[in-house]
N, C-alpha and C positions, 0 to 999 in steps of 0.2 A: 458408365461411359467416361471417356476422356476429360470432356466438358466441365462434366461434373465436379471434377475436380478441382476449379476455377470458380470465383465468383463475380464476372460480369454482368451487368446489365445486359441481356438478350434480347433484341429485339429483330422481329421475321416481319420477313412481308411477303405477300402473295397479290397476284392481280392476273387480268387475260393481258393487257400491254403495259407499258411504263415502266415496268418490274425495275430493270438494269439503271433506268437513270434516275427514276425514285431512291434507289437504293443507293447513287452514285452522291446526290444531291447531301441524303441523310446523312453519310459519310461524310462529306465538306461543312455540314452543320456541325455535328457531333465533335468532329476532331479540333474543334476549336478550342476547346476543353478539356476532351475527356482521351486518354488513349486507344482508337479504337479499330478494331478488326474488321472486316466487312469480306463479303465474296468476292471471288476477281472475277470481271468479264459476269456470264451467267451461269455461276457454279452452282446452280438449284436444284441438282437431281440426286440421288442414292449414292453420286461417287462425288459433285461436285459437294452436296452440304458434310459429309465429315470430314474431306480437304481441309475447307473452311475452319473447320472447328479443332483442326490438331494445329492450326496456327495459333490458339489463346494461348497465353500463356498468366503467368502469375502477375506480369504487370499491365493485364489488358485491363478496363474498365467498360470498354461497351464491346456487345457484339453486334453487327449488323446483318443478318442471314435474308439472303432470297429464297423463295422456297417457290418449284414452280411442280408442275403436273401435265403428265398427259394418261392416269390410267387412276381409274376409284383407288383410293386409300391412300395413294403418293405421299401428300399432304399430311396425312395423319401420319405415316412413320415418319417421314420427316419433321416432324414436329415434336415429335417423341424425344429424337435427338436432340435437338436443341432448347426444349423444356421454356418457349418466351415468356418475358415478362410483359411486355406489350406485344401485340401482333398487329398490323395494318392490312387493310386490304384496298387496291389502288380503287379497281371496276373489276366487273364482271361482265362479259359477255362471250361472242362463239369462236373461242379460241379452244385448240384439240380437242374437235370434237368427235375425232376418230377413238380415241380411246374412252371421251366422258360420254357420248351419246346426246346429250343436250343441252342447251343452258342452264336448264336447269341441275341436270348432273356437274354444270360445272360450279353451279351456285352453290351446293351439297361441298363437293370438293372443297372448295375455297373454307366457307365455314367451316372446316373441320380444324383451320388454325386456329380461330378462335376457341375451338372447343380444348384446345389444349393448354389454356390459360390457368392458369393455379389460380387461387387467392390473392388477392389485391391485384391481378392482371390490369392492364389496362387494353382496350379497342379501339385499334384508331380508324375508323371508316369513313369513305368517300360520302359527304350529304348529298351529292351531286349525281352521285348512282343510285338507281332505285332498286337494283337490284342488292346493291350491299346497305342499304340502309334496312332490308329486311331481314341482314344477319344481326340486325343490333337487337332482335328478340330472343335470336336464337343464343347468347351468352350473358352467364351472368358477373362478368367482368365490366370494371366502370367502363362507358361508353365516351371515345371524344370524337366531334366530329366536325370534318375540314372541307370546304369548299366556298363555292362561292353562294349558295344558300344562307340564307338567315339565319337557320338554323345552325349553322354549324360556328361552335366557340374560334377554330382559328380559320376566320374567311378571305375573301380578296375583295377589292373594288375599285374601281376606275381603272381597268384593262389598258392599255395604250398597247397596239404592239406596230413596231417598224420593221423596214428590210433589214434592220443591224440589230433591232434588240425588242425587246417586251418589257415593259414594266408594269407597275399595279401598288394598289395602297395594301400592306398588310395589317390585319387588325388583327391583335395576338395578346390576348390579357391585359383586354383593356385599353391598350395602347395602338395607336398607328404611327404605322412606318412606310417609307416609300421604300420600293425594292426595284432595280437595275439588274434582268437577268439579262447573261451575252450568250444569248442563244434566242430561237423561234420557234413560235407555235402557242397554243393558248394551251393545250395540251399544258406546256412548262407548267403554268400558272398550277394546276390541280398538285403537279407533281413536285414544286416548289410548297405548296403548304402542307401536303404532308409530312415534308422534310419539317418543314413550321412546329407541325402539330410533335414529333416526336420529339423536337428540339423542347418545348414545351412540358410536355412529359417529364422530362430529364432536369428539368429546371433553370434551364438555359434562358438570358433576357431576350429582350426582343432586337435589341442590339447586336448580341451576337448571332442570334439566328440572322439578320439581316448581312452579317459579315459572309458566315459559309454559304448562304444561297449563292451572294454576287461572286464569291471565288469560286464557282464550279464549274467548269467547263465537259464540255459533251464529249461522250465517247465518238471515235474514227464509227461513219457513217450511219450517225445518231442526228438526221435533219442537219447535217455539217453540210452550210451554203458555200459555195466556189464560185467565186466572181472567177468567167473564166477569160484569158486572152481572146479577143473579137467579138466581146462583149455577152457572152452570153453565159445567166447566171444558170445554175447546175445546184440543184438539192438533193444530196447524197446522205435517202435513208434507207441505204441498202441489209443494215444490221441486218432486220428481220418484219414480219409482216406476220398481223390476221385483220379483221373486219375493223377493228377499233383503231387501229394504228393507221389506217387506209386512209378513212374518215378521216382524222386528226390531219394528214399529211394534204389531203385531200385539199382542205379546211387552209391549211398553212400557205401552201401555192396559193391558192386563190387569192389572199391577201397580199401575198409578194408579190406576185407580178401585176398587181395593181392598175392593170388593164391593158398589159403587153398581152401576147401571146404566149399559152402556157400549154406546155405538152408533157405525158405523165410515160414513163416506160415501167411497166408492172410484169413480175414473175410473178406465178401460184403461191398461195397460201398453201403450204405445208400441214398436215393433220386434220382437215376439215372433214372428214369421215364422209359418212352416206351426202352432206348436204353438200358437198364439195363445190358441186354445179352450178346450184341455185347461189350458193354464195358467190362465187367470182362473178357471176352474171350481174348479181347485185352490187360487186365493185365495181363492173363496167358499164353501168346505170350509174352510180353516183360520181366517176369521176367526169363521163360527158355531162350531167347535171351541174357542175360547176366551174362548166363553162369553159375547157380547153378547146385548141383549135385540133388537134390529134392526140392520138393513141397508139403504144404500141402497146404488144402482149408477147409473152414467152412464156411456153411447160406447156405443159401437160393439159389445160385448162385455156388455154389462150383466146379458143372459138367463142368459150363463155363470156370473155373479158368482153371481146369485140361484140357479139350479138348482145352483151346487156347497154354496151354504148351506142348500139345501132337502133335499139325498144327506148332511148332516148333522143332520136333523132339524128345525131351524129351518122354524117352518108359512110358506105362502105370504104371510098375510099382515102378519108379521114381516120381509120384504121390499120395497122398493120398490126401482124405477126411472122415472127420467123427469129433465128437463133440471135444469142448476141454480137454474132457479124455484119447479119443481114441487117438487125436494127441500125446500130452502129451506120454503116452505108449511106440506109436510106437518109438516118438524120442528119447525117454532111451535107445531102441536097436539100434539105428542108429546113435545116436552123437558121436564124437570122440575126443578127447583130440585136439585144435586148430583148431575146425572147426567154423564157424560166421553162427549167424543164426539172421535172421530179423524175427519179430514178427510185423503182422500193421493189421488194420479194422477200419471200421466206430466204434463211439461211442458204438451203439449201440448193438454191437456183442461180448463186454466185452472182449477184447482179454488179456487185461492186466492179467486175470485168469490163461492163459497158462503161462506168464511169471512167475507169482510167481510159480506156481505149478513147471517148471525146476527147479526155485531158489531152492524151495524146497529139490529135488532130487538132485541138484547138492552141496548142506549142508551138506546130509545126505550121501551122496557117501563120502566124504569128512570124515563124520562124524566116 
């Protein structure tokens, strides 16, 4: 293959969320040093990973490949191609499980990049997942591992996170360092020391790994906050969505709006196969668990969003559903000067729409 004909350091990751900005992160570590290649956007499928890989050329030095899945064996031919020398894996959880059938088919998936390790591989696994901390039996590649667990060589401590930024002490070979990321969510923190750990690998100080963390900035509607005209703040993580990314965002508001009022607009999870139901029920159970004052819902799943925030208390009409017009609408009579509203969906529900269309309204209110 192509590839092969190069001799890069290769290194792939796989995960159910974080994929794009772990991978984003790694990049802004890695290039401190070394010249390197990475995916653009989320090129991790049969047409995005040999894209990727007809960009090495003879003076690349790393490569940085996302590798993702929604059907058995994905992973394995894609791994084929790209032949890592390290592999990562973010978490595991019920992300396409239209095509894998369970978590645990996705657990199977995911480990198949490990299995594609040669000799002297290296494994850089989440300690903080338990489900991938039981692929570190499954390979016989050195294991390193990142989190904020004891266990794991490069960890985190003293979390601090604000409405502007997150930071934490990094412990990375021995040494500590304070890190300053310009972004939110504690999410960051996991996906920042992975970045750690493969910087690490590579033989990068801790110095420099401290430099590429704090230059990275987030991809367009990756948790990208908008303080918006007449005060009301907007977190636009309209990228994309499953069960884990939910949580996380879920998790983030909550801390933001730091006892304003917080309202979430959620589209469907995308791929969730036979369990599809139960799970957005279970997003709309966990995001009135943390304590918003409303709800909307859009797709195909919406009644689930709303009846799992109603089996949480949340009254019926504390919820809506209806298109991105209708949301839109109603939230111009219901926003208030300081109140945080999360925007999130799969790709494919264009939720980024409702965003601009507030921007819009909140210009024009202004205006």
């Amino acid at each position: 293959n192509y590839a092969s004909r190069f001799k890069p350091v290769k290194c792939a990751l796989t995960g159910s969320a974080g994929k794009t900005t772990t991978k984003g992160l790694i990049h802004a570590v890695l290039s401190q040093k070394f010249k390197v290649v990475s995916s653009v956007q989320s090129f991790n499928n049969d047409i995005g990973v040999p894209k990727t890989l007809f960009n090495i050329d003879s003076s690349t030095e790393v490569l940085v490949q996302e590798i993702g899945t929604n059907h058995p064996g994905e992973i394995a031919s894609l791994a084929a191609l790209v032949q890592p020398d390290c592999a990562l894996v973010t978490n595991i959880g019920p992300a396409h499980l239209e095509g894998l059938g369970s978590v645990e088919g996705v657990m199977q998936e995911k480990g198949d990049l490990l299995k594609s390790l040669g000799p002297g591989g290296k494994a850089i696994l989440n300690a903080d997942d338990p489900r991938v901390i039981q692929l570190a039996s499954k390979t016989k590649a050195e294991v390193i591992l990142y989190g904020l667990s004891r266990k794991a060589a490069i960890r985190a401590k003293d979390v601090n996170e604000t409405q502007h930024t997150i930071s934490f002490t990094l412990i990375f070979a021995g040494e500590s360092i304070p890190i300053h990321l310009n972004c939110h969510g504690r999410f960051m923190v996991s996906n920042a020391l992975a970045a750690a750990a493969v910087g690490y690998q590579t033989g990068l100080s801790c110095e420099t790994v401290k430099t590429g963390i704090e230059a990275f900035k987030p991809v367009s509607g990756r948790m990208n906050i908008k303080h918006m005209p007449g005060g009301i703040h907007l977190i636009d993580d309209t990228y994309n969505a499953n069960q884990e990314s939910m949580k996380a965002a879920f998790a983030t508001l909550n801390t933001l709006r730091a006892g304003a009022r917080g309202v979430v607009v959620i589209g469907d999870m995308l791929e969730m196969g036979a369990q599809a139901q139960s799970l957005h029920r279970k997003v709309g159970a966990r995001a009135a668990r943390s304590g918003i004052r409303r709800l909307y819902a859009y797709g195909e799943f919406a009644a689930e969003v709303s009846a799992g925030a109603q089996d949480q208390g949340m009254q019926p009409t504390d919820t809506f559903e209806g298109t991105h017009d209708e949301i839109v609408e109603d939230l111009k009579n219901w926003l208030q000067p300081g109140d945080w509203l999360l925007v999130k969906g799969s790709r494919g529900l264009a939720m980024e729409k409702v965003v601009r269309k507030l921007e819009e309204w909140c210009e024009e209110s202004e205006g």
